[in-house]
N, C-alpha and C positions, 0 to 999 in steps of 0.2 A: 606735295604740299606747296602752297604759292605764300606768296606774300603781295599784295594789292599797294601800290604806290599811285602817284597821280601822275598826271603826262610831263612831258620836259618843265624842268624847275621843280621838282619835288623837294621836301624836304626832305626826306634822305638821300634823291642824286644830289643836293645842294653839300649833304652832309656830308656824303663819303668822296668826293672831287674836292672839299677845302682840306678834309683830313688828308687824302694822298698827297695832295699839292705843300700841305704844311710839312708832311714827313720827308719831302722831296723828293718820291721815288716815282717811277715814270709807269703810264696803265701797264708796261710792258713788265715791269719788273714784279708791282704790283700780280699779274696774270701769273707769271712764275710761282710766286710764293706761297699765292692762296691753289694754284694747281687745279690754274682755270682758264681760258680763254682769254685774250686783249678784246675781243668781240663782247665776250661778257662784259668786262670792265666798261666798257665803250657804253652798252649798252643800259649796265646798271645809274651810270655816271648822267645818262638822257634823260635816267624818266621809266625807263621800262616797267610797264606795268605789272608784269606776272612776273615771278623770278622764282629757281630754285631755292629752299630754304637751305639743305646743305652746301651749295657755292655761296649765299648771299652772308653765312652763319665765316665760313673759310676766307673770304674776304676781310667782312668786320675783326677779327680775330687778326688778322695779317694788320689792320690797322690801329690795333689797340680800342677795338666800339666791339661792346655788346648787344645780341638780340633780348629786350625782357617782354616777358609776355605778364600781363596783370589785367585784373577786372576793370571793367569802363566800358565806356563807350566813341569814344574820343578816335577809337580808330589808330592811326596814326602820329605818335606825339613824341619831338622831338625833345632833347634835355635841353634847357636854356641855356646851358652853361657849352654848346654845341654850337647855336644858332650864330 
């Protein structure tokens, strides 16, 4: 299963690179926790477009952010209280 993001500057690579950055902990420590790759983080943190849902789910979770899924169409939408 994927999850579709937009190229470099996404709002969720935006979102999960200020959350790391605010929690202090480094993509390495980060890669540890969620028991994933520094390439992933690297690559999630870009923009990458496809991503696994179980590491992306293992990540968010190491960061205190949840996946919700809800009706719409909007696609992709970020909490304001986030931004």
């Amino acid at each position: 299963m994927q999850v579709m993001t937009n190229k470099r500057g996404s709002p969720l690579a935006e979102v999960l690179l200020r959350r790391r950055r605010a929690l202090g902990i480094t993509q390495e420590q980060l890669a540890k926790f969620a028991e994933c790759s520094v390439p992933y983080i690297y690559l999630l943190e870009s923009g990458k477009t496809t991503v696994r849902i179980d590491k992306l789910i293992a990540v968010l979770s190491v960061l205190g952010l949840q996946l919700r899924v809800e009706a719409g169409k909007e696609g992709l939408k970020i909490d304001e209280k986030l931004k």
